[in-house]
C-alpha positions in Angstrom: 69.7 121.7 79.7 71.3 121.3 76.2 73.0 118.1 75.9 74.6 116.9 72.7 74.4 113.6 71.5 78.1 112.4 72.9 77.8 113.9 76.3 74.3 112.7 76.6 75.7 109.1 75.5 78.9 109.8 77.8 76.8 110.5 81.1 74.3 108.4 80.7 75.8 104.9 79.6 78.2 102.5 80.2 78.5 99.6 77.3 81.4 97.0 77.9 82.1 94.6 74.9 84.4 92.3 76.8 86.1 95.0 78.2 85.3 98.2 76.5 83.8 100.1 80.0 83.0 103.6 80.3 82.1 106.2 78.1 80.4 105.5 74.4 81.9 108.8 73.2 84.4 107.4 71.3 83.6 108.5 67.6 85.6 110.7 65.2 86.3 113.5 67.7 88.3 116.2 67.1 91.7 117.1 68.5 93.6 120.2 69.1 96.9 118.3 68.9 99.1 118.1 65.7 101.2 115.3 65.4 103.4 114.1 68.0 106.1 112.5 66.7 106.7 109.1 65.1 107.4 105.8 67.1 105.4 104.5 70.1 105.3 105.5 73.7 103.8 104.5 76.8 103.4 105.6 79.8 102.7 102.9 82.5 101.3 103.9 85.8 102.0 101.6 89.0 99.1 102.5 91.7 100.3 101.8 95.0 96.5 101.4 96.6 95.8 102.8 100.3 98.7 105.3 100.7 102.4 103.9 100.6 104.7 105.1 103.5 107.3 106.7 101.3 108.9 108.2 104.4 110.5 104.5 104.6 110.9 104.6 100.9 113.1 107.3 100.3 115.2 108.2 103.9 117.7 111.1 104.4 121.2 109.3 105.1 123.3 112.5 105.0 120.8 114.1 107.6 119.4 111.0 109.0 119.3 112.7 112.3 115.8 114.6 111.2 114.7 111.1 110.4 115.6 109.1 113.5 114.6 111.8 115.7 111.0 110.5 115.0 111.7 107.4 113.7 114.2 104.6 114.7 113.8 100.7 114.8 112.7 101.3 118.9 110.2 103.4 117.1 108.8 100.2 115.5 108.0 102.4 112.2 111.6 103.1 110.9 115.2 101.6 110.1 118.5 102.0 111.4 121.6 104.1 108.9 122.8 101.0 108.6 119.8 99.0 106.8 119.6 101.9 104.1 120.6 101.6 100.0 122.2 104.7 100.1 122.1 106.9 96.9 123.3 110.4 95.6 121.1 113.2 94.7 123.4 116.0 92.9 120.7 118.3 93.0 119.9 118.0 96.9 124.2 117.9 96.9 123.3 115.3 99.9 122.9 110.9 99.8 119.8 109.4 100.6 118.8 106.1 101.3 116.1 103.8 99.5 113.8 101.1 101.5 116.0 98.1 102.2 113.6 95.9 99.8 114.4 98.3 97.0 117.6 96.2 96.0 115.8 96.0 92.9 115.5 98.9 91.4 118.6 100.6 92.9 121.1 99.7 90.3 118.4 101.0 88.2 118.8 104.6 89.6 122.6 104.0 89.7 122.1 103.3 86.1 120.6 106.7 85.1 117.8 105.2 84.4 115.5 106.2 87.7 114.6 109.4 89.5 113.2 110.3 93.0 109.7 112.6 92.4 110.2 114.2 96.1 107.3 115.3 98.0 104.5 115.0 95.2 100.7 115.5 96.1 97.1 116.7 95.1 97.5 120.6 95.0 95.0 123.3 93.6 98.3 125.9 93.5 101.5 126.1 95.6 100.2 126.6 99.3 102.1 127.6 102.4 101.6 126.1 106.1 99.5 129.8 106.6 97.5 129.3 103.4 96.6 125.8 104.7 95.9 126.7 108.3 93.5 129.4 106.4 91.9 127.0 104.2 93.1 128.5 101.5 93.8 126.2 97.9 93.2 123.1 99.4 92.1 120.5 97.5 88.9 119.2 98.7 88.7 115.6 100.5 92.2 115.0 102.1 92.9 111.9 103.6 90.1 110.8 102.2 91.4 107.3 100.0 88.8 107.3 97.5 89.1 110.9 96.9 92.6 111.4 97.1 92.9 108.4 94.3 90.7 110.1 92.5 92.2 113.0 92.2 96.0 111.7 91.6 94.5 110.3 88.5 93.4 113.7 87.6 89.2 114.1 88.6 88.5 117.5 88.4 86.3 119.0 90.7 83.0 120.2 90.2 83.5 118.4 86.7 80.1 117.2 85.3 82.1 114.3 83.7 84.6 111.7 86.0 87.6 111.9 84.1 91.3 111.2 84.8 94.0 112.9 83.4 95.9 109.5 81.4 92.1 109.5 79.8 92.0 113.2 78.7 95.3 112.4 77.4 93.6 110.3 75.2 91.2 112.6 74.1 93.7 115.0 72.9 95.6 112.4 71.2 93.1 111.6 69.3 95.0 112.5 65.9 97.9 110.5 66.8 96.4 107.5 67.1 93.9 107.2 64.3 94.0 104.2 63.0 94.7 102.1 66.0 92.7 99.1 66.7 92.2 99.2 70.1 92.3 102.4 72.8 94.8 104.7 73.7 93.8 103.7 77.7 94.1 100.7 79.1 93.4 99.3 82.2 94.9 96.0 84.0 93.0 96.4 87.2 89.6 97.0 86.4 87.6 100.7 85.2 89.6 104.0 86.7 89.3 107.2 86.7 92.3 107.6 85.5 91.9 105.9 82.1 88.5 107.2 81.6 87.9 110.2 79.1 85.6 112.6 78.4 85.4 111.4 74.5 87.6 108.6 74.3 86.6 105.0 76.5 89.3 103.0 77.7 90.2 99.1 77.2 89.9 97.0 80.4 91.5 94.2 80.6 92.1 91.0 83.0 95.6 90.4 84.6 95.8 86.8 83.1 94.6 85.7 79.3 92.2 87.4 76.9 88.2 88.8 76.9 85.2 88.5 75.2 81.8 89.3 75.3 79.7 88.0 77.7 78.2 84.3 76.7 80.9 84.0 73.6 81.9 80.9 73.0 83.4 79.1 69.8 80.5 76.6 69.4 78.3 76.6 66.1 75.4 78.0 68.0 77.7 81.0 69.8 79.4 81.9 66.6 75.6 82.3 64.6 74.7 84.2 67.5 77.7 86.6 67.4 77.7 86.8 63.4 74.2 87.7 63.7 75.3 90.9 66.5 77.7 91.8 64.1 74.7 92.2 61.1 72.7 93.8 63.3 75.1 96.4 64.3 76.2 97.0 60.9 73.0 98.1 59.6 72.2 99.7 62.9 70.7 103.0 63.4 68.6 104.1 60.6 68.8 107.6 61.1 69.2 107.9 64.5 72.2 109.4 65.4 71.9 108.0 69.1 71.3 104.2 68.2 74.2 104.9 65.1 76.7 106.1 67.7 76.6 103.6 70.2 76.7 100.9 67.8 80.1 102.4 65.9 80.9 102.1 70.1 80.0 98.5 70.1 81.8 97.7 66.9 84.7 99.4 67.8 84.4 97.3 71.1 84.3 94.2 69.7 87.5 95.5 67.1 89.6 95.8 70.2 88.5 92.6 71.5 89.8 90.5 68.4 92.6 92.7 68.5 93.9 91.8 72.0 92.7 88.3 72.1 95.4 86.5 70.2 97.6 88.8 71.9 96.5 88.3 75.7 96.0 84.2 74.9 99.1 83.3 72.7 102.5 82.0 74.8 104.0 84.1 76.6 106.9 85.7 74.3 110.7 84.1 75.2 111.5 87.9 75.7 109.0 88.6 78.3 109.2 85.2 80.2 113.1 85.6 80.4 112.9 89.1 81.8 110.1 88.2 84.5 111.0 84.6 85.6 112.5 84.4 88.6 114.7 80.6 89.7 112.7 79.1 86.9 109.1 80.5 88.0 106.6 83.1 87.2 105.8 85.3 90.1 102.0 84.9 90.3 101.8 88.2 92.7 99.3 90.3 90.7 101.1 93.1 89.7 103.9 90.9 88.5 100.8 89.3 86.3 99.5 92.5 85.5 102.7 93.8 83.8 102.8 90.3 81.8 99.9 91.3 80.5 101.5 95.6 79.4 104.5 93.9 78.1 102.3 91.5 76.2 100.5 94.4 74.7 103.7 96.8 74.0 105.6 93.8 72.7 102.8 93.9 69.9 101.8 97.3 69.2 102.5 97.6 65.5 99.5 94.9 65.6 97.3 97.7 67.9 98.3 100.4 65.7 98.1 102.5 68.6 101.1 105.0 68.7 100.7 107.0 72.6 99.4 104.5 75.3 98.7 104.6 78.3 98.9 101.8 81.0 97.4 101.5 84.7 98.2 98.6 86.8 98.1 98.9 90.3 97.9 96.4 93.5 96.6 97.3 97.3 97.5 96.6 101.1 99.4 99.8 101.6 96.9 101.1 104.7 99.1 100.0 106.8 98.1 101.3 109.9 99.4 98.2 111.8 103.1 96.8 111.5 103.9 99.1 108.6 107.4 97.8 108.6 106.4 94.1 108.1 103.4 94.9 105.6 105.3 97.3 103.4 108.4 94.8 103.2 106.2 92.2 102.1 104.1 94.7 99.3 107.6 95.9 98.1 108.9 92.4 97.7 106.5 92.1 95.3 106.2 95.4 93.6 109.8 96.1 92.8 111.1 93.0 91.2 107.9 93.9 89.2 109.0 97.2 88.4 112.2 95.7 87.7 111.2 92.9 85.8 109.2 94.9 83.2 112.0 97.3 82.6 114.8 94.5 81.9 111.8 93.5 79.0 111.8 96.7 77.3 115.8 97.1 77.6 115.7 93.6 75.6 113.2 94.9 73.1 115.3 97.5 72.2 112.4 100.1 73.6 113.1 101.3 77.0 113.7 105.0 75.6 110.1 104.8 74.7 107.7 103.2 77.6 108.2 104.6 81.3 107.0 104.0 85.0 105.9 105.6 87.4 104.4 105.0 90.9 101.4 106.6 92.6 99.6 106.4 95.7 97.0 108.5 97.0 99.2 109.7 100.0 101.5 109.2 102.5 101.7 108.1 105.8 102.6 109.9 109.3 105.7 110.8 110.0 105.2 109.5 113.5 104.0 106.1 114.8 100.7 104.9 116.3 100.3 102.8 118.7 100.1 99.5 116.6 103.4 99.9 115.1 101.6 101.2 112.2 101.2 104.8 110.5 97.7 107.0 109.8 96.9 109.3 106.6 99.0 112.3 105.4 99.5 114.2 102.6 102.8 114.6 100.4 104.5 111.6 99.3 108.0 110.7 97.2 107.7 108.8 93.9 109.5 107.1 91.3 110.2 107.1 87.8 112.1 104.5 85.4 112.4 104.1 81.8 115.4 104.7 79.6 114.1 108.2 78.7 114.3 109.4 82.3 117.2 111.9 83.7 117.8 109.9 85.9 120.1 109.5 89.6 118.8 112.1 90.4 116.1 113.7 92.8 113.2 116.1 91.5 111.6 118.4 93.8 112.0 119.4 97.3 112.8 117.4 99.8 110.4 118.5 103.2 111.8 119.1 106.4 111.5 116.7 109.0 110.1 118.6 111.3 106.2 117.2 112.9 105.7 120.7 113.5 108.0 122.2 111.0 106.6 124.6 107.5 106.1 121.5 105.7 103.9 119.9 108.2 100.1 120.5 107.5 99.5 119.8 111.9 101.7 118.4 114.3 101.9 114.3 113.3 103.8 115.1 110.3 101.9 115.0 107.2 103.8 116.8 104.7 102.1 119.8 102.2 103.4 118.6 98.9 105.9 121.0 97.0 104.8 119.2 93.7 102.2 118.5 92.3 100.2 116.0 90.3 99.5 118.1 87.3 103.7 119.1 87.2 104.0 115.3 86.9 101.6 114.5 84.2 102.6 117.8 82.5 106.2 116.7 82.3 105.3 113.2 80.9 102.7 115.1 78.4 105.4 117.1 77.2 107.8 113.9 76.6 104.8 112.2 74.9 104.8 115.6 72.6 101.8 117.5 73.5 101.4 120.5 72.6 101.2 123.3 75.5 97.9 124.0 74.5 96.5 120.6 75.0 98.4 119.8 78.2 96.9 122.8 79.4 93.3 120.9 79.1 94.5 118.0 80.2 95.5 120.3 83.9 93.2 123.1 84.2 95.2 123.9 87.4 98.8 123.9 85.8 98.3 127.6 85.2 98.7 127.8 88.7 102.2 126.7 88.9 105.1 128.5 87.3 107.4 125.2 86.7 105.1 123.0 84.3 108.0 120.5 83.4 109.9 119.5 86.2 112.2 118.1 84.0 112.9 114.4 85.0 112.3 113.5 81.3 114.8 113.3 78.7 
């Protein structure tokens, strides 16, 4: 097998410097893309870890009847009309209703400033209730968590490299962001796929103060040893393009290390701290700490030099296959505010045209109830979207009928065969970021597939 030197380095290694993790290809690679613009973006994605129940996130109010046929506060898995944060969709031409713990974030979609992604899933290609029940285009491994995360952040089957699709991003953005000190991807809950490129490695991070190599300290004796890893790697190599790459990896590591070290350990900003305190405290939940730690870096990207980023934070609990009502109130108490709390910083920063949100989660729950007052695996979930670039008040997508046995249930408990898919999504944010077509259409082999490739939720 011929293997060049970056893939052999890619699928064979994986050299942290702090917390550098992934692949070492990560030297001058080419990209197809021209230049994308000037000014910074960043796209932020909030992982919603063991598959959110977005039936109870986004609720029909105008035809709640579909919804409390199924589900009703007797049913121990839904809410009553009454307990709904009703909004307008003008495209559905019919009012919805958020989760009652989204008081957050609905002034936010009031605003403009946040859509509905309905019904968005893994899909090869559109497929039909027949085309499922024939097992045809289906994407491998559903209901599977680990697989169905993987593939929201963009693995590719049958791919001889794990890659996601923020991290192939990356690679194709290569051009834009020469010069930056630290990369493109970054990661506030430890190495994912969706980060990780084929030719570009991303930075991982903690979710509270700074990294460093492993046994640096700021004693006499640490600071000869890492002066003395620095000479080393600069005269490194010696012809050999192998031991040459992965120590330009290892510097390049340890240049995105002093980069976000003053930036991860100085004060918190005023700017930041006013927009997430809450009655004179801090949330400590961790994806409130987390998105401390995005802000942080945004707040101070002309230091990075970085110019298209890419953010993943994420936090877990949502299997809730037991007292989903209880569990996912207490998840979204936290999440939200979050949400919320990071988009009031970027409104006071004057930037919140340029960085958005978006949730994901690897599916979504049952339409009907178990009998632990809880809700199993399904399929085709609703998302959000906030940032002051989004269209939004507004609802993207179709909306599925519900209908357990319906068109848009894969069997009979109600799991719904998405309408959109992942690579639509990404393809619409690539396109805001100012891809070109031809490198969004590397980034999602499968787009092909689909005749809308910008949904159009982005301004």
């Amino acid at each position: 097998m011929n293997i060049n030197r970056r893939n052999f380095l890619t699928s064979t290694s994986a050299l942290t410097a702090g917390a550098l993790a992934g692949n070492l290809g990560t030297w001058g690679v080419e990209s197809a893309s021209a230049a994308v613009g000037s000014g910074y973006k960043a796209i932020v994605c909030v992982f919603l870890f063991g598959g959110s129940d977005s039936n109870n996130m986004i609720i029909p109010y105008t035809d709640y009847s579909q919804y409390s046929a199924v589900r009703t506060p007797a049913s121990n898995v839904g809410y009553a009309q009454s307990q709904l944060l009703q909004f307008s969709a003008p495209s559905h031409g019919k009012m919805f209703g958020f989760h009652p713990d989204m008081t957050s974030v609905a002034p936010v979609y009031a605003a403009g400033k946040m859509a509905v992604l309905a019904n968005a899933g893994t899909l090869v290609a559109p497929l039909t209730k027949a085309q499922y029940q024939a097992n045809q285009n289906r994407p491998p491994s559903l209901y599977s968590h680990a697989d169905q995360q993987d593939q929201w952040s963009g693995l590719l089957a049958n791919s001889a490299l794990r890659t996601g699709w923020g991290g192939r991003m990356s690679d194709r953005l290569v051009t834009a962001n020469a010069g930056g000190l630290i990369p493109a991807a970054v990661s506030v809950n430890g190495s994912q796929i969706f980060t990780s490129g084929s030719t570009t490695a991303p930075l991982v991070i903690p979710q509270d103060g700074g990294v460093r190599v492993s046994g640096q300290a700021t004693d006499p004796v640490s600071t000869a040893r890492y002066d003395a890893l620095l000479s080393l790697l600069a005269s490194a190599g010696g012809g050999n393009q192998v031991v040459a790459g992965a120590a330009d990896v290892m510097n390049k590591a340890l240049t995105a290390n002093n980069t976000v070290n003053p930036i991860l350990n100085d004060p918190l900003p005023p700017i930041i701290d006013s927009a997430f305190r809450v009655g004179g405290n801090l949330p400590t939940a961790s994806i409130s700490r987390q998105l401390r730690q995005v802000a942080r870096l945004i707040d101070r990207s002309a230091e990075t030099g970085v110019k298209r980023q890419f953010f993943f934070v994420g936090t877990g609990g949502f299997d809730t296959h037991v007292n989903t009502l209880a569990n996912q109130s207490r998840l979204f108490r936290d999440v939200f505010p979050a949400m919320k709390a990071f988009y009031d910083y970027t409104v006071a920063a004057g930037i919140s045209n340029n960085v958005v949100q978006i949730t994901m989660s690897e599916f979504n729950r049952t339409f009907i109830g178990n009998a632990n007052a809880g809700v199993d695996h399904a399929w085709g979930g609703h998302q959000i979207v906030m940032g002051g670039g989004v269209k939004g008040g507004n609802m993207y997508g179709t909306f599925p009928l519900l209908d357990r046995m319906g068109p848009d249930s894969a069997g009979s408990n109600g799991a719904w065969i998405p309408t959109t898919a992942v690579d639509q999504v990404g393809s619409t944010l690539g396109k805001w970021f100012g891809m070109p077509d031809a490198d969004i259409a590397q980034v999602f082999p499968n787009l092909a597939n689909f005749t809308v490739k910008d949904l159009g939720f982005m301004g």
